[in-house]
C-alpha positions in Angstrom: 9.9 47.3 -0.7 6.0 47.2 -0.7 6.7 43.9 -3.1 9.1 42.1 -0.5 6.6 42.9 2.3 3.8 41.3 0.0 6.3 37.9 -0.7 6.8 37.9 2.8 3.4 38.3 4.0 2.6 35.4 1.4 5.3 33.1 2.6 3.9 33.5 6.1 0.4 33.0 5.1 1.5 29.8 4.0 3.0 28.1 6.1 0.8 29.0 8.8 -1.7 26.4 6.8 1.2 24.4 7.0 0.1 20.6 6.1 1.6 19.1 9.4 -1.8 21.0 11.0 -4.2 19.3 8.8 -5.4 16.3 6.8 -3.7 16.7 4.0 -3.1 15.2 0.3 0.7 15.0 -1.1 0.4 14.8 -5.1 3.8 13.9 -7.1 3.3 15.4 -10.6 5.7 13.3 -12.6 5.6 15.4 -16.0 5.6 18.6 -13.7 8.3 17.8 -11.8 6.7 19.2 -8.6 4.4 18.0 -5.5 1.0 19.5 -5.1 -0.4 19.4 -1.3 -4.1 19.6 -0.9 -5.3 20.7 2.4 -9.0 19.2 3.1 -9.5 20.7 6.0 -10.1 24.0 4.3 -9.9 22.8 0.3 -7.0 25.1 -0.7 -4.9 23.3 -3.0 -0.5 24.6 -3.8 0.0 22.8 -7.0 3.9 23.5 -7.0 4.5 23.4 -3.1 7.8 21.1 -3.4 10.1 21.0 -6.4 10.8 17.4 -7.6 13.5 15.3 -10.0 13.4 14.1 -13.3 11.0 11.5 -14.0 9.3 11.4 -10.1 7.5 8.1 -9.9 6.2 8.1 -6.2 5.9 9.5 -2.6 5.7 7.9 0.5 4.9 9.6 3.8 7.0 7.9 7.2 6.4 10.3 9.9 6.9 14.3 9.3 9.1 13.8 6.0 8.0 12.8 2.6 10.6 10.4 0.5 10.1 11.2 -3.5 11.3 8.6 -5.6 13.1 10.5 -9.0 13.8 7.6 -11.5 15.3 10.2 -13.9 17.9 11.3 -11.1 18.6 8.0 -9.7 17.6 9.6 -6.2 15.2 9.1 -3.3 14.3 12.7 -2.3 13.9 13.6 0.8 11.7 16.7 2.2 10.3 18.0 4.9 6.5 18.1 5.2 5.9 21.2 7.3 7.4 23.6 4.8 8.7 21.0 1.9 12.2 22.1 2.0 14.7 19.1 0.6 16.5 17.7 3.4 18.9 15.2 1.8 18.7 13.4 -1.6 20.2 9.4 -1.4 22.0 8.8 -4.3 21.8 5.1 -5.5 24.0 5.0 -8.4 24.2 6.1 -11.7 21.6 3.7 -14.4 20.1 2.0 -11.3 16.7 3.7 -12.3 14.6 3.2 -8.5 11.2 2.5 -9.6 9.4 2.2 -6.2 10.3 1.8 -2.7 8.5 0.9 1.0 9.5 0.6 4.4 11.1 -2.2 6.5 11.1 -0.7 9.1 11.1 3.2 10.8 14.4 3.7 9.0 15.1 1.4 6.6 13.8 1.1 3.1 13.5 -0.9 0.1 13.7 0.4 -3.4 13.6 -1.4 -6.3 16.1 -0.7 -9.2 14.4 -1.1 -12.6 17.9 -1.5 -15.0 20.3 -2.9 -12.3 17.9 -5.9 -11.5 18.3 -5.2 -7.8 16.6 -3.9 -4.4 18.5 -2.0 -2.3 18.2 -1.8 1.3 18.9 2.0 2.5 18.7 3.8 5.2 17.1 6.9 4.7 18.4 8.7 8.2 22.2 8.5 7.1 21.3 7.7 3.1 24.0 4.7 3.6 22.9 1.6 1.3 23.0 -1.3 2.9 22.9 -4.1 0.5 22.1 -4.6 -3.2 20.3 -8.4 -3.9 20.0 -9.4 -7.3 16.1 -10.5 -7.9 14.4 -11.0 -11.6 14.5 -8.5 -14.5 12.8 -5.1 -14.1 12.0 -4.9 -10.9 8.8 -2.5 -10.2 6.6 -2.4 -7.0 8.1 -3.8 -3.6 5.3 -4.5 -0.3 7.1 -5.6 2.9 4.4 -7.8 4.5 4.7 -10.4 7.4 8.4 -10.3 7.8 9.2 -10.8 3.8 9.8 -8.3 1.2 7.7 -9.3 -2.0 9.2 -7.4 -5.4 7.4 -7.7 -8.8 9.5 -8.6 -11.7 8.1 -6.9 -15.0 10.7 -8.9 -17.1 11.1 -6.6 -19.4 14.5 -6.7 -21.4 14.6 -3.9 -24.0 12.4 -6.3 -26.2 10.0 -7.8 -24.9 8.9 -9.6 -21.6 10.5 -12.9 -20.1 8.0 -14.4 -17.7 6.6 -12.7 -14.9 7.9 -13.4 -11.1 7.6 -12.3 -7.9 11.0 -12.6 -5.7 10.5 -13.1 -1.8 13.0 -11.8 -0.1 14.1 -12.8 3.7 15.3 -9.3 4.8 17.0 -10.2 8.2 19.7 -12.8 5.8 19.1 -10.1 2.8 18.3 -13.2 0.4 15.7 -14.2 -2.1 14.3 -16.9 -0.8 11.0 -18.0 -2.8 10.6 -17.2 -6.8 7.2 -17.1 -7.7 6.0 -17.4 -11.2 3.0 -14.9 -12.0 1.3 -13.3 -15.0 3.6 -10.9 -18.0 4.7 -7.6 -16.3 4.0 -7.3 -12.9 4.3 -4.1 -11.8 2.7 -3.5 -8.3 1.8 -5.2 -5.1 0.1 -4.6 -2.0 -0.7 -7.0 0.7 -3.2 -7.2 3.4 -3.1 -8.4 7.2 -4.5 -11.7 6.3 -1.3 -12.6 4.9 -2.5 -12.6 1.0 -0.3 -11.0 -1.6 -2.2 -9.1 -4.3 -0.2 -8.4 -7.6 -1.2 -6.5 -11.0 0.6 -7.9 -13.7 0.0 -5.4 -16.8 0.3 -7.8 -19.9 1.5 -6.5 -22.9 -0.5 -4.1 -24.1 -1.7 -6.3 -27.0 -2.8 -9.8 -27.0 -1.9 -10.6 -23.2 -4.4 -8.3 -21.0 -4.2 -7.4 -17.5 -4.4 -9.8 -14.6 -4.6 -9.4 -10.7 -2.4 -12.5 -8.7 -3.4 -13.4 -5.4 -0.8 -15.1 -3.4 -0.8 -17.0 -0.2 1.7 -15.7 1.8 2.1 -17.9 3.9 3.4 -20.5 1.3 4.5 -18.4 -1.4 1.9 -19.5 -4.2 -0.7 -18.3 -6.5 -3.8 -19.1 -5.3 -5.8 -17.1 -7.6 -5.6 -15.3 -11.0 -8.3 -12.8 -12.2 -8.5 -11.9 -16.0 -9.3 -7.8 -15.7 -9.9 -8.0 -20.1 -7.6 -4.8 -20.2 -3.7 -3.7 -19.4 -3.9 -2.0 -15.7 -0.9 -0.9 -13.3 -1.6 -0.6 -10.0 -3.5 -2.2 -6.9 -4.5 -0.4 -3.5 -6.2 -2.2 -0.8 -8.9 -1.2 1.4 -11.5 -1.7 3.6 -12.0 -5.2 2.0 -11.6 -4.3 -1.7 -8.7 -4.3 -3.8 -8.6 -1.3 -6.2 -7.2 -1.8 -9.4 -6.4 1.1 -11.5 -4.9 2.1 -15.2 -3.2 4.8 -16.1 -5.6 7.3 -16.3 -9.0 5.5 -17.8 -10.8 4.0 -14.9 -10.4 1.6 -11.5 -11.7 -1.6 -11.4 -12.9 -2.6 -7.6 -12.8 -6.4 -6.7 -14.4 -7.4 -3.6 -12.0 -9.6 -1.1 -15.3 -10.9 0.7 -17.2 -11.6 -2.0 -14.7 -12.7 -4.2 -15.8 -10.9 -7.5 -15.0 -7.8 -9.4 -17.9 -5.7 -9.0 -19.8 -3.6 -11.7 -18.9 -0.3 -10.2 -15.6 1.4 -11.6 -14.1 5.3 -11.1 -12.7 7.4 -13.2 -9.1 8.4 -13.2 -5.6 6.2 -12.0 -3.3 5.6 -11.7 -2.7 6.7 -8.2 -5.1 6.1 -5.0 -5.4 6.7 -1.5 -7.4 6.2 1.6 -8.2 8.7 5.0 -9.2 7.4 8.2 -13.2 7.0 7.5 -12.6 5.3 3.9 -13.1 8.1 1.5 -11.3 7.3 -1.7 -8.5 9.6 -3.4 -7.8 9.0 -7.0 -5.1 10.6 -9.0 -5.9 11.3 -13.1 -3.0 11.5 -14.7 -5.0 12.5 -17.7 -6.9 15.2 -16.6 -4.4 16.8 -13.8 -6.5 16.1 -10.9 -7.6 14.6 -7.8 -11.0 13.1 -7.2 -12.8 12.3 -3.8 -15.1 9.5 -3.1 -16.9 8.4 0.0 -16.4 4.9 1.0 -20.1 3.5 -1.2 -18.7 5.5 -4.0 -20.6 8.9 -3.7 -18.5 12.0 -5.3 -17.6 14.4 -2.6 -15.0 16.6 -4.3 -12.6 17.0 -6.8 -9.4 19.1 -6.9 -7.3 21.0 -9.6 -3.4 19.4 -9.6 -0.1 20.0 -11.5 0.5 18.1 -14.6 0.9 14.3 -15.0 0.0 12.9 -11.5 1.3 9.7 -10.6 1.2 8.9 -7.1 -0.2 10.1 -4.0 -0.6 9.7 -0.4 -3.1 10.8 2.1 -2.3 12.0 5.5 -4.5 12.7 8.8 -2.9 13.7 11.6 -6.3 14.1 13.7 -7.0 10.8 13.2 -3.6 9.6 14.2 -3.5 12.0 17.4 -7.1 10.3 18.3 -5.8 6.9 17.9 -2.3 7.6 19.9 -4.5 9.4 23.1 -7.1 5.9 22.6 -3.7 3.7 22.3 -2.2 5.2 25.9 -5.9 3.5 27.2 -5.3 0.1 26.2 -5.8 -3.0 28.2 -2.0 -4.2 29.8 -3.3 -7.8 28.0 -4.4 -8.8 24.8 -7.8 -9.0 24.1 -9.9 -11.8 21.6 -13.6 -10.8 21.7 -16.2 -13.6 20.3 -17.0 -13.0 17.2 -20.0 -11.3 15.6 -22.8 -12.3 13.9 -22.5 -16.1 15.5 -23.5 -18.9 13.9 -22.8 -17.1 10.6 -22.8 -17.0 6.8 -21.3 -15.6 4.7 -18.5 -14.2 6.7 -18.2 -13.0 10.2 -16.1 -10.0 11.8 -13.1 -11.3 14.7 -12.1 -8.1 16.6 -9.1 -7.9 19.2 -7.1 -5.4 20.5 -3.2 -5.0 21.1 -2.1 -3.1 23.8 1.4 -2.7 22.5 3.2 -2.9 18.7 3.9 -7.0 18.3 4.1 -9.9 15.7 0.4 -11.4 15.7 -0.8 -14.4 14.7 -4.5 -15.1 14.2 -5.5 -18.5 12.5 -8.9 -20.3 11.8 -9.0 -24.0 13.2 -11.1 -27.3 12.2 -12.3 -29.6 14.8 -9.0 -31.9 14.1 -6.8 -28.4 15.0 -6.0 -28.2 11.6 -5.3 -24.8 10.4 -7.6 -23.5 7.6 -6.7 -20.1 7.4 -4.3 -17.5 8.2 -5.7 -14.4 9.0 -2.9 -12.2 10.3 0.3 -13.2 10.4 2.6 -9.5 10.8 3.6 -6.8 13.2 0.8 -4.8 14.1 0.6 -1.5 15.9 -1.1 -1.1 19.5 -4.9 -0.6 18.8 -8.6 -2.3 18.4 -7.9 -4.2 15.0 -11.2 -6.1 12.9 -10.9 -8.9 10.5 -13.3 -10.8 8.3 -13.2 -14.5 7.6 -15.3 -15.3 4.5 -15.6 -18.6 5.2 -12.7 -20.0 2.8 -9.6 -21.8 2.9 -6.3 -21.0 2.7 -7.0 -21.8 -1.0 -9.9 -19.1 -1.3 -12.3 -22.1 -1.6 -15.6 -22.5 0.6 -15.2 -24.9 3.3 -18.4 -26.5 5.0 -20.9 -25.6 7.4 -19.5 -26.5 11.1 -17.6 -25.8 14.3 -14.6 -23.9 13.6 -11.5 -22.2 16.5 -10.5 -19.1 16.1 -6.9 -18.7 17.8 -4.8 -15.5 18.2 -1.3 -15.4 19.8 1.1 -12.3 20.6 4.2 -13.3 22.3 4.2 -16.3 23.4 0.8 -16.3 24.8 -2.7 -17.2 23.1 -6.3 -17.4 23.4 -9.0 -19.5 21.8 -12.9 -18.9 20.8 -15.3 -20.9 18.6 -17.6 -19.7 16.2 -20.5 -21.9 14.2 -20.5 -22.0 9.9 -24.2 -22.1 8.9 -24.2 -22.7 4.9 
């Protein structure tokens, strides 16, 4: 009896720290099979909090429900975050092998299915599939960005690996629509809201090395390949930088702004996340554990894991409450603020606020009203939103000192400032 009272009292214990009260760090631990939650606000850590499938490969967070992609079980798992009980496991097919999945939209997905050559499109309230498209071989990471859905073939055939592509894939027809020829083995993408597609393609683990893509997205082409002199796996973007990691012996950091890969790296990989002011979350796969840095790179903690972590992703509910009460305060128009510094060089910062969720479309203009750059071109949420031009073209090259536009539009309406290049 005194044992059951002691489970109980435990069980209570725990989920009164349960994660949907704090900022909190889900870990999927692929060769344990479970999910360790981390819970900053007080530094506890549950290495085996959630039970996970055979050969788990990555967790993504869409509002109070995590979604665990088991390769080895052909499943997306489904569980809730407040107490991490399973709520529904999607079956997609025996040999499909989902690899990696991201969202559409609030209730539709797209996962990509390694040995079946296909992403399926599934909604994850009901678990109904809603199409399979045929894309290249071994498909790997998928980014929906700016209305498109952007899947990285590895190529790999049992053998060897054909040619690297990237499939584009118009998900309102549910057809590839661009095939972009990239490096050997992609595996992952990410994009940011300047329209720029960023893929790691691994090489082959011999001769070929590692090489990070960067694709206009608003014409579906390489515009950029970087030689990273070893095999890495994965890319994360943030605050300006894309991290590049490997599994398990370091991340690379290449600067968007400055367009170089800078002498700082981190330990650990392949898995990284970001919180609300920037600190950096890295998952080491090879010593089972997370690691915290501040946003220039300063330690700040490190936490004790379960075995083989793979992926992870960072949540912060006070920072989301914060932004929702600031979001109810919104202007009832859209707001383009000039620039800042002005004239500049380097780059320059172009800040505007949404007062509701909309497809936005923010270009830089010459003085013929030609456009230069994309900067956004997406859906974004309702909020005050920053972006940096550099001072490049569409084709990442320096254009010259000068009067440039700046033009944003949000349904059907627009606004216009000018800002001054000084080289």
């Amino acid at each position: 009896m005194k044992r059951l009272f002691t489970i109980g009292l435990w069980m209570l214990m725990f989920y009164a720290l349960a994660p949907a009260q704090s900022r909190s760090v889900y870990v999927v631990n692929t060769l344990g099979k479970n999910v360790s939650w981390i819970d900053l606000d007080n530094g506890t850590v549950v290495k085996d909090a959630a039970t996970a499938g055979l050969y788990a490969n990555q967790i993504v967070l869409k509002g109070d429900r995590g979604y665990i992609v088991n390769s080895g079980d052909n499943e997306i798992q489904v569980i809730r975050l407040s107490d991490f009980t399973t709520l529904q496991r999607i079956d997609l097919g025996s040999g499909t092998n989902p690899y990696a999945m991201d969202f559409v939209n609030d209730s539709v997905a797209a996962v990509s299915l390694l040995l079946t050559n296909e992403v399926a499109l599934v909604n994850v309230r009901n678990g109904a599939i809603l199409s399979r498209i045929t894309v290249g071989t071994g498909p790997q990471g998928v980014k929906y960005a700016a209305g498109k859905l952007y899947v990285a073939n590895s190529g790999y055939n049992g053998q060897g690996y054909d040619p690297g592509t990237v499939s584009v894939i118009d998900v309102a027809q549910r057809t590839v629509i661009h095939t972009i020829s990239v490096s050997i083995n992609p595996q992952q993408i990410d994009a940011d809201v300047q329209g720029f597609i960023y893929v790691v393609c691994t090489g082959n683990y011999a001769d070929i090395t590692g090489k990070l893509e960067i694709i206009n997205g608003q014409a579906d082409t390489v515009v950029k390949t970087i030689d990273m002199g070893t095999a890495v796996t994965n890319v994360f973007l943030n605050n300006n930088r894309a991290f590049i990691s490997t599994y398990g012996y370091g991340v690379f950091i290449y600067d968007l702004v400055g367009d170089s890969l800078m002498n700082q790296t981190l330990p650990g990989g392949p898995a990284i996340g970001f919180d609300a002011q920037s600190n950096i979350y890295i998952a080491d796969f090879n010593k089972d554990s997370v690691f915290v840095f501040a946003a220039d790179f300063t330690p700040l903690s490190a936490y004790e894991v379960g075995d083989g972590p793979i992926s992870l992703a960072v949540s912060d509910p006070a920072f989301t409450a914060i932004a929702e009460k600031h979001d109810r305060q919104l202007p009832e128009q859209f707001v383009l603020y000039q620039n800042y510094p002005n004239p500049f060089n380097p780059q320059t910062t172009i800040a505007f606020v949404t007062p509701t969720r909309a497809p936005v479309y923010l270009e830089v203009l010459n003085l013929l009203g030609q456009t230069v750059r994309v900067l956004v071109n997406g859906v974004l949420p309702a909020g005050n939103h920053q972006v940096v031009w550099d001072g490049r073209d569409a084709q990442l090259n320096p254009v010259p000192s000068g009067i440039y536009f700046y033009r944003l539009r949000i349904d059907g309406q627009s606004q216009v400032r000018k800002m001054h290049l000084l080289r």
